[in-house]
Short mmCIF file of the C-alpha atoms (twelve columns), coordinates in Angstrom:
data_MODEL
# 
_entry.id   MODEL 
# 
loop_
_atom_site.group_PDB 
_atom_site.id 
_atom_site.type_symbol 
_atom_site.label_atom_id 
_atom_site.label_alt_id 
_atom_site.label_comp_id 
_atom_site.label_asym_id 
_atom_site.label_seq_id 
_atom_site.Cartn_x 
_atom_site.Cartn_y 
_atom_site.Cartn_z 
_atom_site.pdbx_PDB_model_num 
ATOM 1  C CA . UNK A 1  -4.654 -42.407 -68.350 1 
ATOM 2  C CA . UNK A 2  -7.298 -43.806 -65.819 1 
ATOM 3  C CA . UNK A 3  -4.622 -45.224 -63.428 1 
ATOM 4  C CA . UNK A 4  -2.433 -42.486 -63.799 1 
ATOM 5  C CA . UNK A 5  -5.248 -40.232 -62.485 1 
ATOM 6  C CA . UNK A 6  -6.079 -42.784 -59.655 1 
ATOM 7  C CA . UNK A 7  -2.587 -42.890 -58.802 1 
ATOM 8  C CA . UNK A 8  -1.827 -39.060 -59.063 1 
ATOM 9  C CA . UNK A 9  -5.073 -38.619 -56.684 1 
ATOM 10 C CA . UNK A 10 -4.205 -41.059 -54.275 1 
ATOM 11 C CA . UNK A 11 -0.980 -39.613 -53.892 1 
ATOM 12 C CA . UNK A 12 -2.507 -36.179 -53.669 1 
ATOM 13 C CA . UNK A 13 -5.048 -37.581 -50.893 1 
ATOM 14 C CA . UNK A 14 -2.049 -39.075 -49.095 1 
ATOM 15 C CA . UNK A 15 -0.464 -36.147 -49.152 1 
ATOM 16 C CA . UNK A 16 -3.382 -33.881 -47.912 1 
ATOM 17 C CA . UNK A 17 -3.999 -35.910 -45.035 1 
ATOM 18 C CA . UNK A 18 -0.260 -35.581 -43.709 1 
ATOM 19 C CA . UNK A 19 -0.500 -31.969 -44.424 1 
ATOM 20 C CA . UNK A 20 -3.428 -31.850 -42.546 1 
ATOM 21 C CA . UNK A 21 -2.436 -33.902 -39.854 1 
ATOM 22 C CA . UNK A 22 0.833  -31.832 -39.296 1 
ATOM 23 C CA . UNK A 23 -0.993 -28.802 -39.515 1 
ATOM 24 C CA . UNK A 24 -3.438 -30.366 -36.718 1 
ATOM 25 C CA . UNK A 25 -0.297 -31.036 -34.471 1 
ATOM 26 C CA . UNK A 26 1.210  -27.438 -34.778 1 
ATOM 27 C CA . UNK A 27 -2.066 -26.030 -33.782 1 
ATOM 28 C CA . UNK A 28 -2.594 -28.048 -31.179 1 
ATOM 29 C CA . UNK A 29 1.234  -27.599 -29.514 1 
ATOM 30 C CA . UNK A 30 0.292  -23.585 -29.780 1 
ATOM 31 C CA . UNK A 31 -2.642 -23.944 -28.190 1 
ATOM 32 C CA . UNK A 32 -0.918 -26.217 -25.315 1 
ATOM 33 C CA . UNK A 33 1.264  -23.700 -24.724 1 
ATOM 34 C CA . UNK A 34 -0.767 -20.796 -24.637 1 
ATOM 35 C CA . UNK A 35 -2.975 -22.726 -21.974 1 
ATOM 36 C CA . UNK A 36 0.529  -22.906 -19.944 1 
ATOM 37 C CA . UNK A 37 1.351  -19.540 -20.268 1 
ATOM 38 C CA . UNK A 38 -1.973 -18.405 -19.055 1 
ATOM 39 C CA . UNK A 39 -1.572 -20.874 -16.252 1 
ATOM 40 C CA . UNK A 40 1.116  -19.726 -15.637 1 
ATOM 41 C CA . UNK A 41 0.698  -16.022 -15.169 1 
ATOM 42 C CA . UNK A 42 -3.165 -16.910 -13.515 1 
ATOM 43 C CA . UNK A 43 -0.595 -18.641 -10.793 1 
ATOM 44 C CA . UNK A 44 1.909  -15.158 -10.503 1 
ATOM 45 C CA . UNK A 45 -1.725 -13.188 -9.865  1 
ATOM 46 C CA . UNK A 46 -2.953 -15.496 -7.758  1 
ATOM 47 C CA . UNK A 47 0.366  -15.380 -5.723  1 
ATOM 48 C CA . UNK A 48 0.568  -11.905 -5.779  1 
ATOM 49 C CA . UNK A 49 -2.756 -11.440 -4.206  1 
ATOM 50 C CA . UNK A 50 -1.764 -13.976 -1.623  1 
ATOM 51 C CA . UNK A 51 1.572  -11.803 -1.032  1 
ATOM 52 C CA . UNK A 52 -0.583 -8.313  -1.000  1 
ATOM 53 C CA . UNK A 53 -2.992 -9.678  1.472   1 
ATOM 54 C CA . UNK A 54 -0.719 -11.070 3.944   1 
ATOM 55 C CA . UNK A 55 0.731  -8.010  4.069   1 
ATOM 56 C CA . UNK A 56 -1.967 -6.119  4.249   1 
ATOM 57 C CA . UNK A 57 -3.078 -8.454  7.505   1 
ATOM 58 C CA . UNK A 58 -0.029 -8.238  8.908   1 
ATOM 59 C CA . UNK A 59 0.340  -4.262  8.934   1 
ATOM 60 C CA . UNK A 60 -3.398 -4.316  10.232  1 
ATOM 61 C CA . UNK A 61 -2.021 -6.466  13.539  1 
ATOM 62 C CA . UNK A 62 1.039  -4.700  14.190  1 
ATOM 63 C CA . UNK A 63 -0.025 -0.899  14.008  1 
ATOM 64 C CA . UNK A 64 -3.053 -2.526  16.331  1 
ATOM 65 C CA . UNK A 65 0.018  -3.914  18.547  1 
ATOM 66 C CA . UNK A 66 3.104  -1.681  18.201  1 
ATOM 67 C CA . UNK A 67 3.179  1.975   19.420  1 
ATOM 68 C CA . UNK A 68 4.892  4.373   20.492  1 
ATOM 69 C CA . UNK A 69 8.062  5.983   18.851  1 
ATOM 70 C CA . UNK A 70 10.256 3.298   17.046  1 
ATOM 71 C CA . UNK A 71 6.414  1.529   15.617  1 
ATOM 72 C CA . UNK A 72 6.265  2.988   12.580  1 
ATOM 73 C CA . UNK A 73 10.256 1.970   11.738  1 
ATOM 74 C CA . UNK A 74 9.303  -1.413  12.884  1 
ATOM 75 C CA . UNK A 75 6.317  -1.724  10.502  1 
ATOM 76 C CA . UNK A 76 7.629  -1.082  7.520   1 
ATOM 77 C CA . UNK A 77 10.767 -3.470  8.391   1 
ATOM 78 C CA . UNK A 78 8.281  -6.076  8.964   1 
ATOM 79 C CA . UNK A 79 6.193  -5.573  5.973   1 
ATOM 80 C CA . UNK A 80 9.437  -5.468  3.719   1 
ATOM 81 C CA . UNK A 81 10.793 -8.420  5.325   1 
ATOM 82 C CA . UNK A 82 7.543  -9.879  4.649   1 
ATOM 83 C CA . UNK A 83 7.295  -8.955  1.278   1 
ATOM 84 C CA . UNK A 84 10.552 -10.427 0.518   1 
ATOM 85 C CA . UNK A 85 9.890  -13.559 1.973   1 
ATOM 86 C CA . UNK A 86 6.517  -14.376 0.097   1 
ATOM 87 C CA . UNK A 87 7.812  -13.240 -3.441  1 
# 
């Protein structure tokens, strides 16, 4: 009876500590992968920002340098041109 016990609790032991150590490594892939997602999407804001402020500099130097009748047309080409080429 004694080394049926021992036996049944070292199996149940054994078994606990895979359980646990599986358990460990499914935790620890979901975590991994929320850290990439949030790297990921810290990268799109940080991108964005980048885009919305080179923009924003550019329209600053060309309404200082354009005028006159066809400026405004050419500004907003620009800044969509812009736009397209830092997204």
């Amino acid at each position: 009876i004694i080394a049926r016990a021992k036996s049944d609790a070292e199996a149940l032991a054994a078994d606990t500590r895979k359980s646990l150590a599986e358990s460990l490594e499914r935790r620890t892939k979901v975590a991994e992968e929320k850290i990439a997602r949030a790297e990921a999407q810290a990268l799109g804001e940080v991108r964005a920002a980048a885009v919305d402020m080179a923009v924003a500099a550019a329209e600053k130097i060309l309404r200082g340098k354009v005028v006159g009748q066809d400026a405004s047309s050419l500004i907003d080409a620009s800044i969509r041109d812009i736009k397209g080429r830092l997204n």
